[in-house]
C-alpha positions as a printed Julia matrix, in Angstrom:
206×3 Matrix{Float64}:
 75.66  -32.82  -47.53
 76.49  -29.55  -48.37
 79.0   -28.95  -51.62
 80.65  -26.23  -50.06
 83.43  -25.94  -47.23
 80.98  -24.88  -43.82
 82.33  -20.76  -43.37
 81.42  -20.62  -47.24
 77.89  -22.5   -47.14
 76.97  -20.37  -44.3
 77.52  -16.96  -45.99
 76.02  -18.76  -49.19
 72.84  -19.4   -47.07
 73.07  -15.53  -44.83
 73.39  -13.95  -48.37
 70.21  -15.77  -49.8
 67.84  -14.97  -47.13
 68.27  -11.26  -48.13
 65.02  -10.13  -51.05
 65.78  -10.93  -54.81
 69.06  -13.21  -53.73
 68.84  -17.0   -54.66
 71.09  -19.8   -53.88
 73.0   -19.08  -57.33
 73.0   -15.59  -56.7
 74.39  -15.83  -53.01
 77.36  -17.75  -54.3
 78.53  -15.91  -56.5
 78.41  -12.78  -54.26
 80.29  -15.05  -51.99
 83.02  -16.57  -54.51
 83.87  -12.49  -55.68
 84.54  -12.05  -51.72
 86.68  -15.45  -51.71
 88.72  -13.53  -54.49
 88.51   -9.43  -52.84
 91.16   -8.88  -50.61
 91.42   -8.86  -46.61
 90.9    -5.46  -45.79
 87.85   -5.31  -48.43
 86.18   -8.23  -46.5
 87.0    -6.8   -43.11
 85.68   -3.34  -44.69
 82.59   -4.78  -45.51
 81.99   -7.1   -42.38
 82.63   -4.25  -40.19
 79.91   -1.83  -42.13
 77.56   -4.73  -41.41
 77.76   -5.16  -37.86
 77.63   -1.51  -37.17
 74.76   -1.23  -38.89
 72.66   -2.83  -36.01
 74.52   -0.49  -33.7
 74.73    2.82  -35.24
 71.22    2.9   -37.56
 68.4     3.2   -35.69
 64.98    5.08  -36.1
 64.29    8.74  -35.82
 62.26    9.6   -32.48
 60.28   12.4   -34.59
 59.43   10.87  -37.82
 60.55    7.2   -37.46
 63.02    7.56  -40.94
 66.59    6.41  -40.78
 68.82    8.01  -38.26
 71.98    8.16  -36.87
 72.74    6.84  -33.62
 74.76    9.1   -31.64
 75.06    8.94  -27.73
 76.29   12.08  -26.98
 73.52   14.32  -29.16
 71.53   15.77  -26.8
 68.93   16.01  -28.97
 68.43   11.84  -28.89
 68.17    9.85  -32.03
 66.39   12.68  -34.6
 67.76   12.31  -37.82
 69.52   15.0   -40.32
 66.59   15.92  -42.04
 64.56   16.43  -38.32
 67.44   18.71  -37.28
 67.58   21.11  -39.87
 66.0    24.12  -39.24
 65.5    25.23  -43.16
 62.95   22.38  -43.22
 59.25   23.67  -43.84
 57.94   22.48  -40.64
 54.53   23.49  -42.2
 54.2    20.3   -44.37
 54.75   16.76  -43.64
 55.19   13.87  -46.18
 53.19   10.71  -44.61
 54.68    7.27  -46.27
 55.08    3.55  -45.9
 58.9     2.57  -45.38
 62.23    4.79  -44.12
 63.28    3.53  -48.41
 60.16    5.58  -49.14
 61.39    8.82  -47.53
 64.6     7.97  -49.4
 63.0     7.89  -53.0
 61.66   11.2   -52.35
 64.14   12.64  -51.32
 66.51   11.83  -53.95
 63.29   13.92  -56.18
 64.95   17.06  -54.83
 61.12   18.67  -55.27
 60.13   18.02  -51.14
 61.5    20.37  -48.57
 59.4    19.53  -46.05
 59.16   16.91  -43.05
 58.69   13.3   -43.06
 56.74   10.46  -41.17
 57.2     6.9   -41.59
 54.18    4.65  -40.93
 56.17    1.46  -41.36
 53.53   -0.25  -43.28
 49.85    0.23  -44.27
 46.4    -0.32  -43.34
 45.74   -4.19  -44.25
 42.81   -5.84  -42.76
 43.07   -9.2   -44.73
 46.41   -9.22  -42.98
 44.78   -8.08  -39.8
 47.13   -4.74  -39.53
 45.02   -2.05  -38.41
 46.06    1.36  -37.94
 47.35    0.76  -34.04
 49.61   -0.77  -35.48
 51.73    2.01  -37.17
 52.6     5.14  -35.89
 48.92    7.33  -36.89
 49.17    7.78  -33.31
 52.79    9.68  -33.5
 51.89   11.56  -36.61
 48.36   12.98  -34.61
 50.91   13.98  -31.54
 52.74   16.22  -34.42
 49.77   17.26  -35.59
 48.24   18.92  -32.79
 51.05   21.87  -32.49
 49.22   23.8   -34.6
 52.71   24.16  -37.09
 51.68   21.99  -39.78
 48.93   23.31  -42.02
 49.15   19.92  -44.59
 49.92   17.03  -44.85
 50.93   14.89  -48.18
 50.11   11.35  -48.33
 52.71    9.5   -50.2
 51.4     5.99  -49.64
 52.08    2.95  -52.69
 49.1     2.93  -55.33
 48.26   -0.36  -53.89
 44.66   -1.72  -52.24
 46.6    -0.99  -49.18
 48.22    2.15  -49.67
 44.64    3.74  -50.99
 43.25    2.25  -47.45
 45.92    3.63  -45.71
 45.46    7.43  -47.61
 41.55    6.94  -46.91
 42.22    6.64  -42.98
 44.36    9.5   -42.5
 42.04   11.72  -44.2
 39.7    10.98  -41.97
 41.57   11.25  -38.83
 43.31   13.74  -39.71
 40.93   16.83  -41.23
 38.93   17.73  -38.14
 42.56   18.5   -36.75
 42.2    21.46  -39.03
 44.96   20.34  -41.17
 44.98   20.16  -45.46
 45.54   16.4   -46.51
 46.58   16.08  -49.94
 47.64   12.83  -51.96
 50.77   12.57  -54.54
 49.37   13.21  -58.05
 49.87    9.35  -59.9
 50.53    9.69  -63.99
 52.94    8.41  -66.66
 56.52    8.2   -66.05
 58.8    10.4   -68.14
 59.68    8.66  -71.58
 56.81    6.73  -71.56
 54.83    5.93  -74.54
 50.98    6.06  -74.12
 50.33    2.79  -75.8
 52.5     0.77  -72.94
 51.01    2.96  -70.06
 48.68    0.33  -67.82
 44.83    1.7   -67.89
 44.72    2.42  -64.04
 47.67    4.59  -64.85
 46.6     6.13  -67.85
 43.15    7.12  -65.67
 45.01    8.58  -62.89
 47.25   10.87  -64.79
 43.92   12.1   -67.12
 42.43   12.82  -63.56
 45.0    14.85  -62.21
 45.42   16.96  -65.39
 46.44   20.61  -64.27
 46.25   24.06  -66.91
 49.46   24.41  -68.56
């Protein structure tokens, strides 16, 4: 038997199933909305249930977009629209929060594509699987002269950069990879050896 009142052991057990939130966690989320006021709790319900209806993906690069029924231009995102974008380049990586995080570098003013995931055969997810076969279709305009791999460091993500390069040279079109090094502030001695390797590889002339 549950300790709580049913509306507040439900939201307890909604709230945990999101990543990182335990039962303890969860309640306490759920206790500070017991004490916010009405209009705060509608406020936030109501963000949540439009989510479903106005987020959905981008038709061009598969990142975050706007839903919006009467753009005639169908679901293409902010970033897809605007015509200051370098519609040479094109940053290839895993998740829409990917595209985010590089964004938010201010150093990329280029396109996106979102695989939604990686190569992983142990988890039998081959390339069919993600969209290789949209990012070709973009490919084969002739704009884009290169495109920058910005797949995790992972088994998967290397697997993932591997493929692409393959596929995607005899198009006739540059494929680079994101330099990996040592974040800034970091001190040498706490700097993992894969790291420490990586960043002595890409060394450029200063």
């Amino acid at each position: 038997m549950s300790t709580y009142p049913a509306p507040l052991a439900r939201l307890v057990q909604e709230l945990s199933k999101l990543p990182g939130i335990g039962e303890k966690t969860a309640a306490r989320l759920a206790f500070h909305m017991l004490k916010s006021s009405k209009d705060d709790i509608s406020s936030l319900a109501d963000s949540i249930a439009k989510l479903g209806q106005q987020i959905g993906l981008c038709r061009r690069c598969f990142g975050f977009s706007e839903v919006n029924p009467h753009d005639e231009d169908g679901a293409l995102c902010e970033i897809c629209r605007n015509p200051k974008r370098a519609e040479e380049t094109i940053c290839v990586v895993e998740e829409p929060s990917d595209l985010i995080a590089v964004e938010k570098s201010q150093e990329y003013r280029g396109l996106y594509h979102v695989l939604h995931g990686t190569i992983s055969p142990l988890d039998g997810v081959g390339p069919d699987a993600l969209r290789i076969k949209e990012l070709l279709e973009r490919l084969r305009n002739g704009v884009v002269r290169e495109v920058i791999v910005a797949t995790n460091p992972t088994m998967d993500g290397e697997a993932t950069a591997f493929y692409l390069s393959k596929v995607i040279k005899p198009l006739g079109v540059s494929v680079t990879r994101i330099a990996r090094g040592l974040p800034m502030g970091g001190d040498l001695e706490y700097i993992d050896a894969v790291t420490l390797g990586k960043a002595l590889e890409g060394r450029r002339e200063i």
